[in-house]
TORMI-171188 format. One line per field, with one value per residue (C-alpha): x, y, z; residue number from 1. Coordinates in pm, 1 decimal. Layout:
# residues N
px <- X, ...
py <- Y, ...
pz <- Z, ...
i <- NUM, ...
//
This chain:
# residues 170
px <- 10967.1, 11080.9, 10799.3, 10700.4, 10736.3, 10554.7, 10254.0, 10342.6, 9937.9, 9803.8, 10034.6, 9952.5, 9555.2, 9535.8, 9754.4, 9805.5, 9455.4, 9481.3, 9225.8, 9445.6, 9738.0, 9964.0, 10037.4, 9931.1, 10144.7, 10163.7, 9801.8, 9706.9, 9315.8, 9194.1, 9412.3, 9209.4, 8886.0, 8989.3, 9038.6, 8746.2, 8545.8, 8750.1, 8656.4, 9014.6, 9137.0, 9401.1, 9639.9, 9810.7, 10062.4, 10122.1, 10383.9, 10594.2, 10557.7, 10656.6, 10943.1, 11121.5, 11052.7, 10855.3, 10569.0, 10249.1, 9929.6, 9636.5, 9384.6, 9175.2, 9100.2, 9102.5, 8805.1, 8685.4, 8621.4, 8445.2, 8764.8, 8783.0, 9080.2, 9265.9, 9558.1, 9860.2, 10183.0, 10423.2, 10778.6, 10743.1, 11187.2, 11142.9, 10786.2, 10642.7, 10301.4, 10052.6, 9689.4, 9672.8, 9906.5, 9849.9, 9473.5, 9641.4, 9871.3, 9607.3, 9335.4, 9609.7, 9749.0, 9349.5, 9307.0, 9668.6, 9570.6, 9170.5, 9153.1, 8842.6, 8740.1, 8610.7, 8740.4, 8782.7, 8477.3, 8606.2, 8965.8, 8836.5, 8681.2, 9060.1, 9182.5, 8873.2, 8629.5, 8736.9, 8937.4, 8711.7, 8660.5, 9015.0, 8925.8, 8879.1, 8585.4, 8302.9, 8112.6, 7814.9, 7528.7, 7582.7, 7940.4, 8281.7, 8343.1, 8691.7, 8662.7, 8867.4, 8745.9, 8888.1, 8941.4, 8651.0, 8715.8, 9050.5, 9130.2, 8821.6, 8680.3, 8334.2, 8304.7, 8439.7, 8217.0, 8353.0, 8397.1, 8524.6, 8790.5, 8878.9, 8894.3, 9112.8, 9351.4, 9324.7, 9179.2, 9502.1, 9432.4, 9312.7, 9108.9, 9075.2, 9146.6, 8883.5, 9098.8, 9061.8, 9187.3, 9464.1, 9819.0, 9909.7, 9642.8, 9710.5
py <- 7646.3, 7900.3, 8113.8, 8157.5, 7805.3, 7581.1, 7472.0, 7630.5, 7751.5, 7451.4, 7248.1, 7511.3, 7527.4, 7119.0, 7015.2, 7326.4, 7429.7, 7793.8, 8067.7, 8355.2, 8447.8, 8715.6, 8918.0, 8753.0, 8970.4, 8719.0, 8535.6, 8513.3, 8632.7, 8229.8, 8206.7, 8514.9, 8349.4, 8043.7, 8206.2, 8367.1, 8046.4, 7888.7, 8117.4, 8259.4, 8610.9, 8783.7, 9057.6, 9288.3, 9488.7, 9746.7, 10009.3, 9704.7, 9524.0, 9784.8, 9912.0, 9532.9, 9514.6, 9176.7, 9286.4, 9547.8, 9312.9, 9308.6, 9446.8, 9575.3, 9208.4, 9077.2, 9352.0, 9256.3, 8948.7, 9031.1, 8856.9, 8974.6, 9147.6, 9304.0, 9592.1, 9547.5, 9704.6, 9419.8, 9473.5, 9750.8, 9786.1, 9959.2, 10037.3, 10237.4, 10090.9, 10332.9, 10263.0, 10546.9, 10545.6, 10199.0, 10281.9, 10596.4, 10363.0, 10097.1, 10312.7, 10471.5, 10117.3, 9979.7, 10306.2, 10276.1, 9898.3, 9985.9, 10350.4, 10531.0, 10270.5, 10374.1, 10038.0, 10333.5, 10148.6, 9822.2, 9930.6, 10090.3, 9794.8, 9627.2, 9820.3, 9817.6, 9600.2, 9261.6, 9160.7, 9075.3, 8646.3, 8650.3, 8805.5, 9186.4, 9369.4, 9471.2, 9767.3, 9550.5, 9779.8, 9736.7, 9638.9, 9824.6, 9961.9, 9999.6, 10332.8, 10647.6, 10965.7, 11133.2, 11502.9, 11621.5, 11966.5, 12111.1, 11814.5, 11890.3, 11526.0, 11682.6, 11843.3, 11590.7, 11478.9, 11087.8, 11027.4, 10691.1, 10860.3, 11212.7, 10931.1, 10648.5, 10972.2, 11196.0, 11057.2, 11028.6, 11303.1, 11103.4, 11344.9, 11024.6, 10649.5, 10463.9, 10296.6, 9960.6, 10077.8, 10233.6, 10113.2, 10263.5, 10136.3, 9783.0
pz <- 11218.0, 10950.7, 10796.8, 10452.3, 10345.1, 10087.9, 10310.0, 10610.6, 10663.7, 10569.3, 10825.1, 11101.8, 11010.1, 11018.2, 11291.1, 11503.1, 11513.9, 11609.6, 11739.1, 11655.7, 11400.2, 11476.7, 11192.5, 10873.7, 10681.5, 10366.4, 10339.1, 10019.1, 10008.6, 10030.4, 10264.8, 10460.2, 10320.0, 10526.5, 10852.8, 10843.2, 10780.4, 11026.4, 11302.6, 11373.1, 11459.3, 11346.1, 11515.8, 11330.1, 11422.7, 11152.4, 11247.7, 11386.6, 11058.1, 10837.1, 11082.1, 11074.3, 10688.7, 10746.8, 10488.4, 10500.9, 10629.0, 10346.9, 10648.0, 10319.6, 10285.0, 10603.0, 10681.9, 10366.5, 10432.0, 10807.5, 10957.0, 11356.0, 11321.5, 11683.2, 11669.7, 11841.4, 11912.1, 11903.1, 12007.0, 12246.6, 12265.3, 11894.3, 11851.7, 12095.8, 12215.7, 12119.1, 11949.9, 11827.8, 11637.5, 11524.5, 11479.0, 11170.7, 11029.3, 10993.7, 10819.9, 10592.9, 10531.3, 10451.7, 10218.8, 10006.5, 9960.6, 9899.8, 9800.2, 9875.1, 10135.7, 10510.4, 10723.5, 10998.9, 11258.3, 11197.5, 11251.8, 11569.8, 11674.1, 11620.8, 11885.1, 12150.9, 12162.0, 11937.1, 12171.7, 12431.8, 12301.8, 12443.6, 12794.7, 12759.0, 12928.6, 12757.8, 12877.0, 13099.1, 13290.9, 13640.8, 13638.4, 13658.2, 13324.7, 13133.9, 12930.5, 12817.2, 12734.8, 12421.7, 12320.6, 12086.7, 12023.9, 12008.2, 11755.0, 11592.4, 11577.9, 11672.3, 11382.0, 11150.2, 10865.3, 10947.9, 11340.0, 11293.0, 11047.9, 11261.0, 11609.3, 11418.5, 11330.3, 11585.0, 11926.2, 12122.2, 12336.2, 12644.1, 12899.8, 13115.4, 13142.1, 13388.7, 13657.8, 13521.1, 13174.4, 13305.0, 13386.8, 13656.6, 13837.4, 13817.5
i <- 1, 2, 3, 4, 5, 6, 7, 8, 9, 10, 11, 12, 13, 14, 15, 16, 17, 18, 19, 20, 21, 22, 23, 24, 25, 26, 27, 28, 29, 30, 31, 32, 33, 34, 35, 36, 37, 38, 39, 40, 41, 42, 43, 44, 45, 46, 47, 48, 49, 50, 51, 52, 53, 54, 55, 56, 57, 58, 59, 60, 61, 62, 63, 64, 65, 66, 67, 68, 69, 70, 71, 72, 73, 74, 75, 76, 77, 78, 79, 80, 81, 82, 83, 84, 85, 86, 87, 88, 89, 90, 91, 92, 93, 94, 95, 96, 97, 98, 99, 100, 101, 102, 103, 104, 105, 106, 107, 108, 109, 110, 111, 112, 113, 114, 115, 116, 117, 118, 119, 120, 121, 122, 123, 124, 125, 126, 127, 128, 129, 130, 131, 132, 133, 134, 135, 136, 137, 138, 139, 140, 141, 142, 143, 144, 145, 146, 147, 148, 149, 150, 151, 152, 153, 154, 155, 156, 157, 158, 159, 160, 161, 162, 163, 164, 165, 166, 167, 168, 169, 170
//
């Protein structure tokens, strides 16, 4: 099915039914309203969208509107697969379409912990845990007047991945 056409969402929301949307690029804000009523995620994919031209997604509204929104890297051949990064582009993308705003904890959130109605594992006392461990001080996010903010933009300095969060591992 092409995308983009004359009652494309409503088709997919009525007969197709889904949990999750994967980019979102071009809902209209009742459109956003509507998955968020509805219960369904969305994942963005921000670098990947803006590298392939296919539109910037409207996370200013879809955080907004409380909608669980994940990060994602899509298309790992061209973009490389990094949340980091994704995690910067998002908050820059959320303040160019909201200035002023702070989305930074929920666009955190995107990347870590949303995830987990679709399988991930949540931190749970007495079980195996799936953490990192960033870099606080040479990137100065301990002294950063917005942690959410200094971590979204400069927590890729990993100091260590748990086993079960790492790749290599598996």
């Amino acid at each position: 099915m092409k995308q983009n056409l004359a009652g494309d969402f409503e088709y997919i929301i009525k007969h197709i039914k889904p949990d999750i949307i994967i980019h979102g690029t071009h809902l209209t804000e009742d459109e956003i309203m509507i998955v968020k009523e509805k219960g369904i995620s969305i994942v963005t994919c921000p670098r990947s969208n803006m590298w392939f031209s296919t539109g910037i997604p409207r996370l200013n509204l879809m955080l907004r509107h409380h909608v669980n929104l994940l990060l994602g890297t899509d298309n790992g051949a061209w973009i490389h697969p990094d949340l980091w990064r994704e995690m910067e582009t998002a908050l820059l993308i959320s303040r160019l379409l909201d200035p002023q705003s702070d989305y930074s904890k929920e666009i955190i959130k995107g990347a870590t912990i949303n995830g987990k109605i679709f399988g991930a594992n949540p931190l749970i006392e007495g079980k195996k845990a799936n953490f990192i461990v960033i870099e606080g001080e040479r990137n100065n996010i301990l002294n950063s007047r917005n942690i959410y903010q200094a971590i979204a933009k400069r927590g890729g300095v990993v100091l260590f991945r748990s086993p079960r969060s790492d790749p290599k591992y598996k």
